[in-house]
C-alpha positions as a Markdown table, in Angstrom:
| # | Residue | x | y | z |
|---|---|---|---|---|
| 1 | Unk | -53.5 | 15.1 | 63.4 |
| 2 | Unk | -49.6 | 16.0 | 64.6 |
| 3 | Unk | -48.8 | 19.3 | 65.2 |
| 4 | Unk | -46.1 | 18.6 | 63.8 |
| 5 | Unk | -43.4 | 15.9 | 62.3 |
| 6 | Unk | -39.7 | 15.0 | 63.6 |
| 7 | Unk | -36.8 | 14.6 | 60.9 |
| 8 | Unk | -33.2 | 13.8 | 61.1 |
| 9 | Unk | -30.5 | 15.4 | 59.8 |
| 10 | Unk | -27.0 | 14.0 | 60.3 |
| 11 | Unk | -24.0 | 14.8 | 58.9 |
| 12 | Unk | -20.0 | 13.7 | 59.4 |
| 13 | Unk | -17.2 | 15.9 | 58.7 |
| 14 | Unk | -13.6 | 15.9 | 59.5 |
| 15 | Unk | -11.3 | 18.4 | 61.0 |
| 16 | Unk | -7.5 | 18.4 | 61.1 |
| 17 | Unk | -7.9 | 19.6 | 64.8 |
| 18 | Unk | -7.7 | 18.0 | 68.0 |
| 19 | Unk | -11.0 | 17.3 | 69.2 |
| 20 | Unk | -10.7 | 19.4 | 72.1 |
| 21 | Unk | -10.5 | 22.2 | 69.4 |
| 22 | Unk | -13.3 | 21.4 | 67.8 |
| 23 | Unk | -15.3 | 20.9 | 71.4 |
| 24 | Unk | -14.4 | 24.7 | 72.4 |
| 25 | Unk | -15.7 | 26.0 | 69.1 |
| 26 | Unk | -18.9 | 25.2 | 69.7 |
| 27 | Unk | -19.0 | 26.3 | 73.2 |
| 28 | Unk | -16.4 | 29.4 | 73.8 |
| 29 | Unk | -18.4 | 32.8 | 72.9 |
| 30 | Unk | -15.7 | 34.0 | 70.9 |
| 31 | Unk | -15.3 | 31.6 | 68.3 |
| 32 | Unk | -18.9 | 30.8 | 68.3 |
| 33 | Unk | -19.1 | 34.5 | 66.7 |
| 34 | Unk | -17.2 | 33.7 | 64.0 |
| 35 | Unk | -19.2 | 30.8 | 62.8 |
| 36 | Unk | -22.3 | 29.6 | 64.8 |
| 37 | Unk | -25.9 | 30.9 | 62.9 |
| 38 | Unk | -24.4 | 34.1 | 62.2 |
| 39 | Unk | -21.1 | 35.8 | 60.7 |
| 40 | Unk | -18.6 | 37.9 | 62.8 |
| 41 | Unk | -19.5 | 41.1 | 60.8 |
| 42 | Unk | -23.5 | 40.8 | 61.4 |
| 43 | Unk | -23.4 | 39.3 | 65.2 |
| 44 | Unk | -24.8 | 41.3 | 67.7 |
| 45 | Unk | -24.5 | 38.7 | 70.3 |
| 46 | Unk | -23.0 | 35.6 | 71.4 |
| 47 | Unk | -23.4 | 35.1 | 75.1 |
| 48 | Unk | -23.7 | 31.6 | 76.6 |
| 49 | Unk | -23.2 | 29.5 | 80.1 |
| 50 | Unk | -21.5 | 26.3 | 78.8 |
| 51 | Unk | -22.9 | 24.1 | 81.9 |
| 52 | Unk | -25.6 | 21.6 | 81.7 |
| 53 | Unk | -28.9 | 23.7 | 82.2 |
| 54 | Unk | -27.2 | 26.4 | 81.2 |
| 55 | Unk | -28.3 | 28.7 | 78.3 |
| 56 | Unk | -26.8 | 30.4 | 75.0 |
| 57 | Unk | -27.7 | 33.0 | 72.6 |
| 58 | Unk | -26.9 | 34.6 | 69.3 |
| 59 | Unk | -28.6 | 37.3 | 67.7 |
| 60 | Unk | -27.2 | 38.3 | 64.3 |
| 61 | Unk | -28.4 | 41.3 | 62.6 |
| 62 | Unk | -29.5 | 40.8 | 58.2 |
| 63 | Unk | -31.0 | 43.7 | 56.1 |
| 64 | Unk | -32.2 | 45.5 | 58.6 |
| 65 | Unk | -33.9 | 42.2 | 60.7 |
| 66 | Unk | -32.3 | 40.6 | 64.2 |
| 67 | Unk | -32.2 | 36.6 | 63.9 |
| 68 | Unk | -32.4 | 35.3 | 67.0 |
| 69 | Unk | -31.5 | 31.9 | 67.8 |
| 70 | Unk | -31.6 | 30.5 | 71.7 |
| 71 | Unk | -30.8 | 26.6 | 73.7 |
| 72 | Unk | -30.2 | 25.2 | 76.8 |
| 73 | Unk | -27.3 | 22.8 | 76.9 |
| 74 | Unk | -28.4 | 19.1 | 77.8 |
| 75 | Unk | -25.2 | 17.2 | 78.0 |
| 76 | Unk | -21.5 | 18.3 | 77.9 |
| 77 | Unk | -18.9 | 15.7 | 77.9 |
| 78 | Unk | -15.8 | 17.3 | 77.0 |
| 79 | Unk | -14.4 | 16.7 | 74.5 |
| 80 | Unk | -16.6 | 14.2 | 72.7 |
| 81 | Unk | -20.2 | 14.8 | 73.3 |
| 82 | Unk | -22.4 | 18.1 | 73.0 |
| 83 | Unk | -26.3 | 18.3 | 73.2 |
| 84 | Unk | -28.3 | 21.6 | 73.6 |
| 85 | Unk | -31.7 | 22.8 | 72.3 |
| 86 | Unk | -32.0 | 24.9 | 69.3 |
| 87 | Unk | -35.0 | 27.7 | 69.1 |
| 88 | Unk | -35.3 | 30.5 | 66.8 |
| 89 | Unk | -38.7 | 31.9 | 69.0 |
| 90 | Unk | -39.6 | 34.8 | 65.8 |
| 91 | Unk | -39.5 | 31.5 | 63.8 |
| 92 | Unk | -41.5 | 29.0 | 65.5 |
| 93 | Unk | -42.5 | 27.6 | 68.6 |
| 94 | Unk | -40.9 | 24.8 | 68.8 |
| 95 | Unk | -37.3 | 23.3 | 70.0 |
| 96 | Unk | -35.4 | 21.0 | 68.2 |
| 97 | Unk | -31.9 | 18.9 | 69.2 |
| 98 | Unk | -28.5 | 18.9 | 68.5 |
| 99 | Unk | -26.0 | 16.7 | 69.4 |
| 100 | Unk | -22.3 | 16.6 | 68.5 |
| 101 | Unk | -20.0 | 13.6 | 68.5 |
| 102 | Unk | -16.3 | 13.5 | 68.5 |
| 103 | Unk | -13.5 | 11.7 | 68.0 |
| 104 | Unk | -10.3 | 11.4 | 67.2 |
| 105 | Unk | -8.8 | 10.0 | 63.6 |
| 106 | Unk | -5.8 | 9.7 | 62.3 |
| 107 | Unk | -5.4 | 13.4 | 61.1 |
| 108 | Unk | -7.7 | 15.0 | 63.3 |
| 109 | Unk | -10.9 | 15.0 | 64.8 |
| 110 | Unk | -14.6 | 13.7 | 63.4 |
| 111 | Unk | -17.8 | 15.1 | 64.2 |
| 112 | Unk | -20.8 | 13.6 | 63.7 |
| 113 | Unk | -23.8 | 16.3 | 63.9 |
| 114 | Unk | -27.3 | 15.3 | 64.3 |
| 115 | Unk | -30.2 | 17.6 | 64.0 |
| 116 | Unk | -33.5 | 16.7 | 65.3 |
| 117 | Unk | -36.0 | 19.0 | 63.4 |
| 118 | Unk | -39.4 | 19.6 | 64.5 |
| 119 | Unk | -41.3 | 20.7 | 61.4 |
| 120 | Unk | -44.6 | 22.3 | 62.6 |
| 121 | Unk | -48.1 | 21.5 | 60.5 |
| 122 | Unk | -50.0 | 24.1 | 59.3 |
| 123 | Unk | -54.1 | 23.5 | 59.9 |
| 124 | Unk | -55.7 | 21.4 | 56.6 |
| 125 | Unk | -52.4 | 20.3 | 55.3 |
| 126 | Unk | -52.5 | 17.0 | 53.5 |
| 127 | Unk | -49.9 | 14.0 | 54.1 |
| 128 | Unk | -48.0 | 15.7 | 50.4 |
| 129 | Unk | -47.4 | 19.1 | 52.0 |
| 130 | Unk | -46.2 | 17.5 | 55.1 |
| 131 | Unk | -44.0 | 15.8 | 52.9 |
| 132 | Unk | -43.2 | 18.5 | 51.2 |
| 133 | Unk | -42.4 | 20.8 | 54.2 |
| 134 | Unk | -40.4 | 18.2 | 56.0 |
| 135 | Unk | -37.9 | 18.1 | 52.9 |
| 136 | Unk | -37.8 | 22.0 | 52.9 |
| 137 | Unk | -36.8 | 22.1 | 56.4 |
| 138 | Unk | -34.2 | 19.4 | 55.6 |
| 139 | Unk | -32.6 | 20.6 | 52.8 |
| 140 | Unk | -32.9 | 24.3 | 54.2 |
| 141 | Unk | -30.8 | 23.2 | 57.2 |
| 142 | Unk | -28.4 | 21.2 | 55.3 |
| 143 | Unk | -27.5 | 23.9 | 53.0 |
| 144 | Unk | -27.1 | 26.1 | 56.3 |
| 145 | Unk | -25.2 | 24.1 | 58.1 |
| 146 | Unk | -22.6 | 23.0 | 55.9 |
| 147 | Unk | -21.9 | 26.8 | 55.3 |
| 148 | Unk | -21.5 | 27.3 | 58.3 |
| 149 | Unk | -19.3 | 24.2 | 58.8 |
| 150 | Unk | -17.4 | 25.1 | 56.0 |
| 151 | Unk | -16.5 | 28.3 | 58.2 |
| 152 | Unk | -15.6 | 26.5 | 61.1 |
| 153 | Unk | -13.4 | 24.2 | 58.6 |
| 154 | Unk | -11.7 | 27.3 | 57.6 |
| 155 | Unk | -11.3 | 28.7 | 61.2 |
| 156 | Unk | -9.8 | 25.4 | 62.8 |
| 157 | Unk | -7.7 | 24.8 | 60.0 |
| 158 | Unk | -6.3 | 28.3 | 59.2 |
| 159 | Unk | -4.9 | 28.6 | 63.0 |
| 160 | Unk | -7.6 | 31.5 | 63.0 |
| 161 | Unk | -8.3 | 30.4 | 66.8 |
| 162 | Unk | -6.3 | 28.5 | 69.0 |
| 163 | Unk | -7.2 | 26.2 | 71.9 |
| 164 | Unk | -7.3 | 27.5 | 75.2 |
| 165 | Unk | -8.3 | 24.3 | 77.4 |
């Protein structure tokens, strides 16, 4: 048997910022605070070496627990294309994928995110609770991700930061 399965999650949503906006959010340490698997008032840190091969971090700080989430960027094609690794290590082993598209619309920028999930097996598990745990891990994401895309909506769109390319 697998050690484990491989699911997709892709979403599109739409900013009214240049793409080059959206492209430093992900990438400048800064903003990524604000809005990246953590909140600015919980983040600990939000260190990262935007190069291919390069690494980032983000450690935010929940009821007394550090979440740690770690990557190595794959591909950086500013400002349309983004792909790193995504590891939370006190979570599981394993790395997934993350790639973000962009490009320009009429009143803004689109983004297409796609998640690759690796969804780990547990020993005796039948095909239902792989199933089972591969739509957990799913619609857990989902729901995390738009939150936090929600706050990024806010921060591109409120003039909260500003470009600095």
């Amino acid at each position: 048997m697998e050690e484990y399965s491989t699911t997709y999650l892709v979403m599109t949503r739409t900013f009214e910022a240049a793409a080059e906006r959206v492209f430093d959010a992900w990438l400048n340490p800064e903003i990524m605070r604000k809005w990246l698997f953590t909140l600015e008032a919980t983040n600990k840190v939000a260190e990262n070496n935007p190069v291919v091969g390069g690494t980032w971090e983000i450690v935010d700080h929940r009821n007394g627990v550090d979440y740690r989430a770690v990557g190595e960027y794959m591909e950086i094609e500013p400002p349309h294309k983004l792909v790193f690794t995504f590891k939370m290590p006190q979570m599981s082993e394993y790395e997934d994928t993350i790639t973000v598209e962009l490009k320009e619309v009429e009143k803004g920028c689109e983004m297409k995110f796609t998640h690759e999930i690796k969804v780990p097996h547990e020993e005796n598990w039948t095909t239902e609770d792989i199933e089972k745990a591969i739509g957990e891990n799913h619609d857990g994401l989902e729901h995390g991700w738009n939150l936090m895309f929600m706050g990024l909506k806010e921060l591109l769109e409120k003039g909260e930061i500003s470009y600095k390319g």
